[in-house]
C-alpha positions in Angstrom: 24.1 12.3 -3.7 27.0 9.8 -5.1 28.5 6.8 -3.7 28.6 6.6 -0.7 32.0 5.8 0.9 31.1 5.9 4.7 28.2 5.2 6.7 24.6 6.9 5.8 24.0 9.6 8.0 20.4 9.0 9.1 18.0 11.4 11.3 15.7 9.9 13.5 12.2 11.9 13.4 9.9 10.5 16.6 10.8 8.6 20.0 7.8 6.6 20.5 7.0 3.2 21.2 7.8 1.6 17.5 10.9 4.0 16.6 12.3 3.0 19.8 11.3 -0.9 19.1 12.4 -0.9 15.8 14.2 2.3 13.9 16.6 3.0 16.3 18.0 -0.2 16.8 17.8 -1.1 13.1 19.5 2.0 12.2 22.3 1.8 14.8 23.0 -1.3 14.3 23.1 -1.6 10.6 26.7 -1.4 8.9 25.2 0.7 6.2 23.9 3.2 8.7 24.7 5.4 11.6 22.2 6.9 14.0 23.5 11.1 13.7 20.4 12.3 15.8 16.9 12.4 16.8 13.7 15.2 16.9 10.5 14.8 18.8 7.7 16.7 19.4 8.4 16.0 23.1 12.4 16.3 23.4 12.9 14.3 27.0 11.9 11.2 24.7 14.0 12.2 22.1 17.0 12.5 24.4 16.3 9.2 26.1 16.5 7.4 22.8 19.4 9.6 21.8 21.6 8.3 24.6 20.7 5.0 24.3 22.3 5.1 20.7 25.2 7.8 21.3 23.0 10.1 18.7 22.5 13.8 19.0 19.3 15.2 20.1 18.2 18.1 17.4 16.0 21.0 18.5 13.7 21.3 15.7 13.5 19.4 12.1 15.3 22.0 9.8 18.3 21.3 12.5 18.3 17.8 12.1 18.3 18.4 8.8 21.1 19.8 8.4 23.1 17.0 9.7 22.2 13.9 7.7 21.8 12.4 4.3 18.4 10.1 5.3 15.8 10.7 7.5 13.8 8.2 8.7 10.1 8.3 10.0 8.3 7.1 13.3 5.3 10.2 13.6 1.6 10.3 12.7 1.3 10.9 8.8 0.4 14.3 8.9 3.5 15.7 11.0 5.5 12.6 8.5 4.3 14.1 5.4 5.1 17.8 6.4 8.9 17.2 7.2 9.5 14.3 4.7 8.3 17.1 1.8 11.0 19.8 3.6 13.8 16.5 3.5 13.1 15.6 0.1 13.6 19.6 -1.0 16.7 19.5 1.0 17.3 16.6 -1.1 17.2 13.9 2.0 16.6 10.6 1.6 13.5 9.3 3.2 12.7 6.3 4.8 8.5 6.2 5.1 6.1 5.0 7.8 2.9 3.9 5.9 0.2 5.8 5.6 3.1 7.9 3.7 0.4 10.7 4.6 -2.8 12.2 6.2 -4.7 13.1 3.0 -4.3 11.9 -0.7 -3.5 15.5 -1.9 -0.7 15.5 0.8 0.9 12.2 -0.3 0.5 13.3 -3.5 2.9 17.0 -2.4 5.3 13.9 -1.1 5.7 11.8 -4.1 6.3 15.1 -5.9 9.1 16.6 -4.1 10.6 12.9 -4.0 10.6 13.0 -8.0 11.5 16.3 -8.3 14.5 16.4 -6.1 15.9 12.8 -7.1 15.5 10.8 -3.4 15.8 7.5 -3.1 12.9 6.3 -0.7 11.3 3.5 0.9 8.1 2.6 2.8 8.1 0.5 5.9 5.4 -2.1 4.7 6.8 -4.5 7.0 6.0 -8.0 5.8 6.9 -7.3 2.1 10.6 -7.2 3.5 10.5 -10.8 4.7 12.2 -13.2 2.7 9.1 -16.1 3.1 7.0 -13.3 1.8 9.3 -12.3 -1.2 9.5 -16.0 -1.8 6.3 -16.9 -1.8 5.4 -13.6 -3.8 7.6 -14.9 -7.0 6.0 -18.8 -6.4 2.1 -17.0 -7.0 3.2 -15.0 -9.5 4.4 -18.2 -11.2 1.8 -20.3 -10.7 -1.0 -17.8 -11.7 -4.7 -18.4 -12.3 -6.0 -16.8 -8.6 -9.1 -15.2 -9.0 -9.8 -13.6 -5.7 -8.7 -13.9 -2.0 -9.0 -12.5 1.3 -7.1 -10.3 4.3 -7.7 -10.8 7.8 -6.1 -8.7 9.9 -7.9 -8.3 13.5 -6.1 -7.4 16.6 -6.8 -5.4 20.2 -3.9 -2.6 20.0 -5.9 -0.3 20.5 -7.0 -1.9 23.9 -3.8 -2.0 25.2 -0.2 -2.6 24.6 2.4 0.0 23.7 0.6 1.8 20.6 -2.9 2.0 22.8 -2.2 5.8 24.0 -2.0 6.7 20.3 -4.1 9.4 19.2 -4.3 9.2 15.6 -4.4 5.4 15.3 -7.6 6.2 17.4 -8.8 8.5 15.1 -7.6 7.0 12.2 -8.3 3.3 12.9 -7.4 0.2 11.2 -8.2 1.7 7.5 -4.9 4.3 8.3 -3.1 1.6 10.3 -3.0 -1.7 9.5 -4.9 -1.3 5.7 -1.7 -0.3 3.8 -0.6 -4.0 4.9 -3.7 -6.1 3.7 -4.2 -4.0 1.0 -0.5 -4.2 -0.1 -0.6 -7.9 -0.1 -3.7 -8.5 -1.5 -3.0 -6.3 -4.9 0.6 -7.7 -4.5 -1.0 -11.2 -4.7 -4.1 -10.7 -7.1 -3.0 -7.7 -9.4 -3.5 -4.4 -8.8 -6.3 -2.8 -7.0 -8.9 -0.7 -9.3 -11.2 -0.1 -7.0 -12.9 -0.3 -4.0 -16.6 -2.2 -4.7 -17.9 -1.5 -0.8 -16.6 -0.6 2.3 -18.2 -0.7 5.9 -17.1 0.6 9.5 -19.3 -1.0 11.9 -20.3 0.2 15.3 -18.0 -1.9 16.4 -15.1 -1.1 14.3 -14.9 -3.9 12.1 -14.2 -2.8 8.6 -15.2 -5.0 5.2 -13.6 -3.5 2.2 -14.7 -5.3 -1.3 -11.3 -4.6 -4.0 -11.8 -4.8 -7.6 -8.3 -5.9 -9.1 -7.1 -5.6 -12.7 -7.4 -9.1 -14.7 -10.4 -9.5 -12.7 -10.1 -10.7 -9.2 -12.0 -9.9 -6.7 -11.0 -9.8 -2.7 -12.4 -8.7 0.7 -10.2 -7.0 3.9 -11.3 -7.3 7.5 -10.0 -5.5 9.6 -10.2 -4.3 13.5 -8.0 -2.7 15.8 -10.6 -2.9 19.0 -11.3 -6.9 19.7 -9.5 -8.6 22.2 -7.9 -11.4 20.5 -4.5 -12.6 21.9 -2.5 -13.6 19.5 -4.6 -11.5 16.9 -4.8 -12.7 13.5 -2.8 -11.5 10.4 -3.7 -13.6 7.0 -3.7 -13.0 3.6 -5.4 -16.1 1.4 -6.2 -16.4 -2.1 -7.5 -19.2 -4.1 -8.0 -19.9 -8.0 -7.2 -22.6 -10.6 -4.6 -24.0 -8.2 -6.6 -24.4 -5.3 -5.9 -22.1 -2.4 -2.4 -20.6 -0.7 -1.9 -19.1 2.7 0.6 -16.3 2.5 2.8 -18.2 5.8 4.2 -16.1 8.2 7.8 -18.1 9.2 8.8 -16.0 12.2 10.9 -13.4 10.7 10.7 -10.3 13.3 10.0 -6.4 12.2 13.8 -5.9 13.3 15.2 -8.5 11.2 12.5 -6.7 8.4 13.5 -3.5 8.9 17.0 -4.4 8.6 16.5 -5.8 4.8 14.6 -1.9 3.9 17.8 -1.0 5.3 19.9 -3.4 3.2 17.9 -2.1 0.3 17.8 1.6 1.2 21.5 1.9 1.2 21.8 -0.2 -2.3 20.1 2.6 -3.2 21.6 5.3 -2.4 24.7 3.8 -3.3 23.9 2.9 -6.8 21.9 6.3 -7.2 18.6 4.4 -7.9 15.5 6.1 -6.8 12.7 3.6 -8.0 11.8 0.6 -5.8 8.8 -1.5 -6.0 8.2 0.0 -2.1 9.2 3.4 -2.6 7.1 6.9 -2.2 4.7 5.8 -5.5 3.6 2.8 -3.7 2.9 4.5 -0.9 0.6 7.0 -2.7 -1.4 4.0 -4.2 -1.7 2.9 -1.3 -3.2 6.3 0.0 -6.2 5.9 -2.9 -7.0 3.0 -1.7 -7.6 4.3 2.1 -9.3 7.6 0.6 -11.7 5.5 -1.6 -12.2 3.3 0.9 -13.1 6.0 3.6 -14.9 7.7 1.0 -16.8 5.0 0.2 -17.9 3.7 3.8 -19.1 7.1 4.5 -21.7 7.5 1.2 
């Protein structure tokens, strides 16, 4: 796909609590971007978020399809990696919930079609897209010298609240959920990830995940899903020659996040580019990391 001259024509694939939160508004409101349609599994949804936006409602995927350049993601990563693989074919661009997929072999069918079919894509790793975090990237990068660090990420959604009633973040839990975010920060901050030293589930579903990263570092996640903390907690600290930095969180929303992927996704497309340091390939790095991790927990 060329320039693009007029708005992207995005597709809407899931009505659920976070694509009506946050897609759907972003994407409707966006100058870059207009809302063409929506598919879910369960099509009443899908037409209630439809009408809110003016978009279509399409009967299956391949129908959607066939009416837009983008499709963006709101689904569990197994019905996400299914459809995204049929998009990129189709040669759609693809805008990617994280985990990009259920299994590493799946995310690795993903990353393939992307690269095979030319697609521009993007993952929805939600802090990387504020600018305090972007910021305060560059400033650690500068300074240099940090030798390990830590992720805390511990909240009750899966008590309650709006994503509570879903199934695979039960099944799946925090490593699936939540992981792609401390673990994208912490190799973000400390150099890639290598490995995975140890990882542990407790009964209670706390995870501890030990990382290996290249240069050296070491750094622990903790992670839970299940404890009723209210606000919960979502750090990412690392120390080293320069003492220690707190990755701060200055109050920019998802919305306004989602809406700079979406100033970056249509750069994009417009300029033809298809590599981004969030695109598809991050996402599948991502995905080792989970596999090892779950792998590793269950030795």
């Amino acid at each position: 796909m060329g320039r693009v001259d007029e708005q992207l024509r995005v597709g809407l694939i899931g009505a659920g609590p976070w694509a009506n939160m946050v897609h759907a508004p972003g994407i409707a409101d966006h100058p870059g971007t207009h809302l063409t349609t929506v598919w879910a599994r369960r099509e009443e949804a899908a037409t209630e978020l439809a009408k809110i936006h003016c978009a279509t409602v399409a009967k299956t995927p391949e129908e959607l399809l066939d009416q837009v350049d983008a499709v963006a993601f709101a689904v569990p990563p197994a019905v996400q990696a299914e459809i995204a693989v049929q998009a990129a074919e189709r040669g759609k661009h693809l805008i990617l919930e994280k985990p990009i997929a259920g299994t590493l072999a799946d995310a690795e069918r993903l990353v393939d079609a992307v690269e095979r079919n030319s697609v521009a894509s993007l993952v929805v790793l939600t802090k990387r897209f504020a600018p305090e975090t972007r910021e305060q990237l560059d400033q650690l990068a500068e300074a240099g010298g940090w030798v390990g660090g830590s992720a805390r990420w511990l909240t009750g959604a899966l008590l309650g609240g709006p994503f509570s009633h879903s199934p695979w973040r039960h099944e799946r839990g925090p490593l699936d959920d939540i992981g792609p975010h401390a673990f994208d920060l912490l190799d973000a901050t400390l150099g890639t990830i290598t490995d995975v030293i140890s990882a542990n589930r407790s009964e209670h579903g706390l995870w501890q995940i030990v990382f290996q990263h290249e240069g050296g570092a070491t750094s622990v996640a903790t992670m839970t899903m299940t404890l009723p903390l209210n606000p919960g907690i979502a750090e990412v600290i690392v120390y080293g020659e320069h003492g220690h930095r707190v990755l701060a969180d200055r109050g920019t929303t998802a919305q306004q996040c989602f809406t700079n992927l979406l100033d970056d996704f249509v750069a994009m497309v417009d300029s033809g580019t298809t590599e981004h340091p969030l695109d598809v390939r991050r996402g599948l790095h991502l995905q080792r990391i989970i596999d090892l991790a779950r792998r590793k927990s269950e030795a």
